[in-house]
C-alpha positions as CSV (number, residue, x, y, z in Angstrom):
1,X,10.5,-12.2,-35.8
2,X,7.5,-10.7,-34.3
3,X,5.9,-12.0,-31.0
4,X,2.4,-11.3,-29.2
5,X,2.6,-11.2,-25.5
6,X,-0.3,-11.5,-22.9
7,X,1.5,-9.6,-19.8
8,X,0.2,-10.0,-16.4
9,X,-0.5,-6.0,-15.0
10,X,-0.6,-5.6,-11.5
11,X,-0.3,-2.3,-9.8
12,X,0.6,-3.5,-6.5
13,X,-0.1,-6.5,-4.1
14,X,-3.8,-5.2,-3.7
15,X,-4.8,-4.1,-7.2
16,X,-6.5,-7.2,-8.7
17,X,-4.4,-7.0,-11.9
18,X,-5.2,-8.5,-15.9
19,X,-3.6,-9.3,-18.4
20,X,-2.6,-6.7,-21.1
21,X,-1.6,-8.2,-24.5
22,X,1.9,-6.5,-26.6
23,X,3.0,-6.8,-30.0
24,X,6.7,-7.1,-30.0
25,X,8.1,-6.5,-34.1
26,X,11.6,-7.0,-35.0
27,X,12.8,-9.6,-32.3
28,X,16.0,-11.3,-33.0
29,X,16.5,-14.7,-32.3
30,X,19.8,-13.8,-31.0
31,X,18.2,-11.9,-27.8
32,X,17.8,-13.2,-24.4
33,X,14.1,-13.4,-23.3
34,X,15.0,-10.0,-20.9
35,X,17.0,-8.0,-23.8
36,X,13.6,-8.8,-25.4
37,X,11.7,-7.0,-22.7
38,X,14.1,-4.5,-22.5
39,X,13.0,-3.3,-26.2
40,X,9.6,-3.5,-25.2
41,X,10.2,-1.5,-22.7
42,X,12.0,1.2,-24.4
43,X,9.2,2.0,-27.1
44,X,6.7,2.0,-24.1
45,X,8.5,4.7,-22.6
46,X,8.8,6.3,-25.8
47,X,5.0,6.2,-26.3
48,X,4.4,7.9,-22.6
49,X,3.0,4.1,-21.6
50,X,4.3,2.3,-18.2
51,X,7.2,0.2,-18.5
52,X,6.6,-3.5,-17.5
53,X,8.5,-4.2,-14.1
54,X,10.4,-7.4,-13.7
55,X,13.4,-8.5,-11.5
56,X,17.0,-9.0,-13.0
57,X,20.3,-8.2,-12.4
58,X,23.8,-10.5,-12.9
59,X,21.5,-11.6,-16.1
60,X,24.1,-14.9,-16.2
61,X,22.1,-17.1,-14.3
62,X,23.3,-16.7,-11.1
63,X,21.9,-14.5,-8.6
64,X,18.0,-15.7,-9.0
65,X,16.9,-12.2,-9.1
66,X,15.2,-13.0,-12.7
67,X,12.6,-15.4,-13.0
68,X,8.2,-15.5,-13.8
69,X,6.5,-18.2,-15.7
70,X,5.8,-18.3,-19.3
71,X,3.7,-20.4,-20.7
72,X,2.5,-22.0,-17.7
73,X,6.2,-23.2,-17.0
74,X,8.4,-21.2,-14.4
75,X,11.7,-19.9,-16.5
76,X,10.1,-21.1,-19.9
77,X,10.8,-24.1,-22.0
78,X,14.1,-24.3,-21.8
79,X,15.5,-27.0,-19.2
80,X,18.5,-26.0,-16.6
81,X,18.6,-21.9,-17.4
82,X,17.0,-18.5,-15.6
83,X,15.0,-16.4,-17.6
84,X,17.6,-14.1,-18.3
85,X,19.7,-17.3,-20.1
86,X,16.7,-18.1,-21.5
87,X,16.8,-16.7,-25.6
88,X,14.2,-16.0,-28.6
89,X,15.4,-19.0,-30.7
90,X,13.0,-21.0,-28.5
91,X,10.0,-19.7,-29.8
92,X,8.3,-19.1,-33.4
93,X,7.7,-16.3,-35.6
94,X,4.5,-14.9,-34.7
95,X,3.7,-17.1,-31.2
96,X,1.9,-15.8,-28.8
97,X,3.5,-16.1,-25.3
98,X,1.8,-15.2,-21.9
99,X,3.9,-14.4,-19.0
100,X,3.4,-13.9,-15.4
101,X,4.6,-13.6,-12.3
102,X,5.2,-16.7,-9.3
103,X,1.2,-17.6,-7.6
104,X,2.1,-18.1,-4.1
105,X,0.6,-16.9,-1.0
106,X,4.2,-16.5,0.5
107,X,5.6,-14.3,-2.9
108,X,3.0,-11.6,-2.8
109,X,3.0,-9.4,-5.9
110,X,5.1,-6.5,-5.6
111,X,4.2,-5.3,-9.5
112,X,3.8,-6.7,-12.9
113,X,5.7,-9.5,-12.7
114,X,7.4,-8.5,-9.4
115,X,7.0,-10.6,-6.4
116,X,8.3,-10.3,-2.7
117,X,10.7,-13.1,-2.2
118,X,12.1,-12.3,1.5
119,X,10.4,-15.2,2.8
120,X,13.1,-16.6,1.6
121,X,15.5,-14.7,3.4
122,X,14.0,-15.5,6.7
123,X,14.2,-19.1,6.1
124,X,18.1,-18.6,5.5
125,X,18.4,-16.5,8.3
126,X,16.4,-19.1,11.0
127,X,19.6,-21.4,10.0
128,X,21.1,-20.9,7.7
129,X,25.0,-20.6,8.7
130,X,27.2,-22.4,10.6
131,X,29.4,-21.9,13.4
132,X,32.8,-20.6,13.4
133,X,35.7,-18.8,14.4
134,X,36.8,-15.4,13.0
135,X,40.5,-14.8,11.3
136,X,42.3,-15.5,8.6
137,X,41.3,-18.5,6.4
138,X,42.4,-22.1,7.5
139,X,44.9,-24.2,5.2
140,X,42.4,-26.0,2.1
141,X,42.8,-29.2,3.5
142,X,43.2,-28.7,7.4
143,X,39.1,-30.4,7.6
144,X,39.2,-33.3,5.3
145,X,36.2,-34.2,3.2
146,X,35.2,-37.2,1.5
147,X,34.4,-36.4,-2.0
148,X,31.0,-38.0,-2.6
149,X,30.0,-35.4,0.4
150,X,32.2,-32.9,-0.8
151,X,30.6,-33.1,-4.7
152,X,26.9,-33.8,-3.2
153,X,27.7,-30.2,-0.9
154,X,28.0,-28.5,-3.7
155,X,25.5,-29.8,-5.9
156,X,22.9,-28.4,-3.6
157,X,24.9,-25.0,-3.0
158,X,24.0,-24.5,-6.6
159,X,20.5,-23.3,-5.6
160,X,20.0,-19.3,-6.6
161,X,17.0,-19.5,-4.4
162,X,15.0,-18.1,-7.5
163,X,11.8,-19.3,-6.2
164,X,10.7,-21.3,-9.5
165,X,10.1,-24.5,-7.2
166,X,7.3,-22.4,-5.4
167,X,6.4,-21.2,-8.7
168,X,5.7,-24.4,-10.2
169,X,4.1,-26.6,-7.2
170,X,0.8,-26.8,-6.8
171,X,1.1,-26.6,-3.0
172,X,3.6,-23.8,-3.4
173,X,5.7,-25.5,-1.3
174,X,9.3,-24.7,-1.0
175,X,11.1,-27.7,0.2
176,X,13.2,-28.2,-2.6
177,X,15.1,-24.7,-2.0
178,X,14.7,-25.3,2.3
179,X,16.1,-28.8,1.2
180,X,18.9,-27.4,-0.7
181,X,20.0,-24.9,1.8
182,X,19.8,-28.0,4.7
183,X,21.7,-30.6,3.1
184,X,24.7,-28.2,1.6
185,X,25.7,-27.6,5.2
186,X,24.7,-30.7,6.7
187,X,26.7,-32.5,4.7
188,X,29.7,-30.7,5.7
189,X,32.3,-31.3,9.0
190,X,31.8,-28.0,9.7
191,X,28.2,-27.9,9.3
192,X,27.3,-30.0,12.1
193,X,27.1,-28.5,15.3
194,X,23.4,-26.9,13.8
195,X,22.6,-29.5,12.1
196,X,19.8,-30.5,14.2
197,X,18.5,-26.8,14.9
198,X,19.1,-26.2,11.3
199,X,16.6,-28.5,10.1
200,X,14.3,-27.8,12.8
201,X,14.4,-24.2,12.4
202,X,14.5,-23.7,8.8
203,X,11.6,-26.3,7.9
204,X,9.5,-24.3,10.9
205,X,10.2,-21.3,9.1
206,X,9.3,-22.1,5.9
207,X,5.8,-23.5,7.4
208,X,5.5,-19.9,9.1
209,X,6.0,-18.4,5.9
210,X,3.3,-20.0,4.4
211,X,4.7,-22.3,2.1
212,X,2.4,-25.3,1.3
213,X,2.9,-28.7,2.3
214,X,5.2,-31.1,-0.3
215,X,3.4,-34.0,-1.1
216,X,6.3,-34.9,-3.8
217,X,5.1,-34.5,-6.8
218,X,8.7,-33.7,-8.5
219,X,7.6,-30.9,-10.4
220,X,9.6,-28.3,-8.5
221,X,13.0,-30.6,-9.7
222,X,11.8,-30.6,-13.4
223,X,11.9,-27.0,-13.4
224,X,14.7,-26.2,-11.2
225,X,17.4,-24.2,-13.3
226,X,20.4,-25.7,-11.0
227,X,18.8,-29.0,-11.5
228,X,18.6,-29.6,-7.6
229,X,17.6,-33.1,-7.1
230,X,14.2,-34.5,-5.1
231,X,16.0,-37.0,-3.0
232,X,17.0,-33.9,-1.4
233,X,13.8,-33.4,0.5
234,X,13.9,-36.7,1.8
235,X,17.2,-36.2,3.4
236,X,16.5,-32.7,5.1
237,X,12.8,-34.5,6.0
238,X,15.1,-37.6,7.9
239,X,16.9,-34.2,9.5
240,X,14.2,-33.2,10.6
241,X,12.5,-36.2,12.7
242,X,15.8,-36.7,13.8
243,X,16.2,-33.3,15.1
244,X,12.7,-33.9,16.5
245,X,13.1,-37.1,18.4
246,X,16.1,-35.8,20.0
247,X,14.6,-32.4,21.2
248,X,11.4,-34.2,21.7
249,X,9.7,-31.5,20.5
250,X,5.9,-31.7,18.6
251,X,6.4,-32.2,14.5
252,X,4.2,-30.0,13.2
253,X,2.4,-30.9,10.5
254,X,3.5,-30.6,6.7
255,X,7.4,-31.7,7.1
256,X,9.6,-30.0,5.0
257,X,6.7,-28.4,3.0
């Protein structure tokens, strides 16, 4: 099959960037979206042209590392995957695709379809951990569990923190991955001595960062790859005026957004 891309080009985070359009021949159906750019790639460099720059790594949708909107839809058509899981049966002989990368003030564009994601980082960092004691592991079932807490825990663990939620908002918020990153630890024994600081810390961060304000729209769910749930957001939101009431400290505006 043969494919015609529209590729967003962007030096860096203050060239003003365009798109640049690519004929792609001789694309089996059989190849992930990023083995497709791959080839590209390789007959760019063979032509003395400048490889386009995208994020992968594990390529088993896991890590997050992969992901930039095609077609207008963060990760493509294709519900529950990464880009990299993502493969070319889902599109048409000669279709024209457009790709490019996450629009959020908080994910400046590093290049092509390369954008910072270490805000991120510094919301994990505000809070998330928890607290405990160094040595060898602890016997499996020394902290019991319920298992509705136990399976809802690791639901939201299943966030790669791949930024698609920002992606596809059109606040750019990112409450669904703050969300996510709250409520797996919260809902643990061992996550609550934070708790509280958790949610006020990581929601504060997230604001700092520059992520817009959820107004719950559901769109970042829809396109979620781990299929994190919105209900989510309302629980690290009740966190959060909890955490709030108790400290008595100012809520500052835009909640988990």
């Amino acid at each position: 099959m043969k494919l015609v891309l529209d590729i967003w080009r962007q030096k860096n985070a203050s060239d003003a960037g365009r798109f640049v359009r690519y004929e792609v021949p001789d694309v089996s159906e059989h190849m992930s979206f990023l083995e497709m750019l791959d080839v590209m790639n390789q007959r760019l460099i063979e032509k003395g042209e400048e490889p386009v720059a995208f994020d992968s790594d594990c390529r088993e949708g896991i890590c997050g590392m992969c992901g930039f909107v095609i077609n207008g839809t963060p990760h493509g058509p294709a519900r529950g995957g990464t880009v990299c899981q993502l493969h070319m049966r889902h599109f048409k002989d000669g279709e024209q695709i457009r790709l490019e990368p996450w629009r959020a003030a908080a994910f400046p564009v590093v290049k092509d379809l390369v954008v910072d994601r270490s805000a991120f980082d510094r919301v994990i960092v505000s809070g998330g951990f928890i607290s405990t004691r160094a040595g060898s592991a602890v016997d499996a079932n020394a902290i019991l569990v319920n298992k509705p807490d136990a399976d809802r825990a690791m639901d939201m663990a299943a966030c790669i923190g791949c930024g698609a939620c920002v992606a596809t908002c059109p606040n750019a918020s990112a409450a669904l991955f703050v969300s996510a990153k709250i409520a797996h630890l919260g809902l643990l024994p061992q996550g609550q001595p934070e708790r509280d600081q958790r949610a006020l810390n990581m929601i504060r961060q997230a604001q700092a960062e520059g992520f817009g304000h959820c107004t719950v729209m559901g769109e970042c769910s829809a396109v979620c790859p781990k299929n994190i749930e919105l209900d989510s957001i309302a629980r690290a939101n009740k966190d959060f005026v909890k955490a709030v009431l108790r400290y008595r400290e100012p809520a500052a505006a835009g909640g988990s957004g």
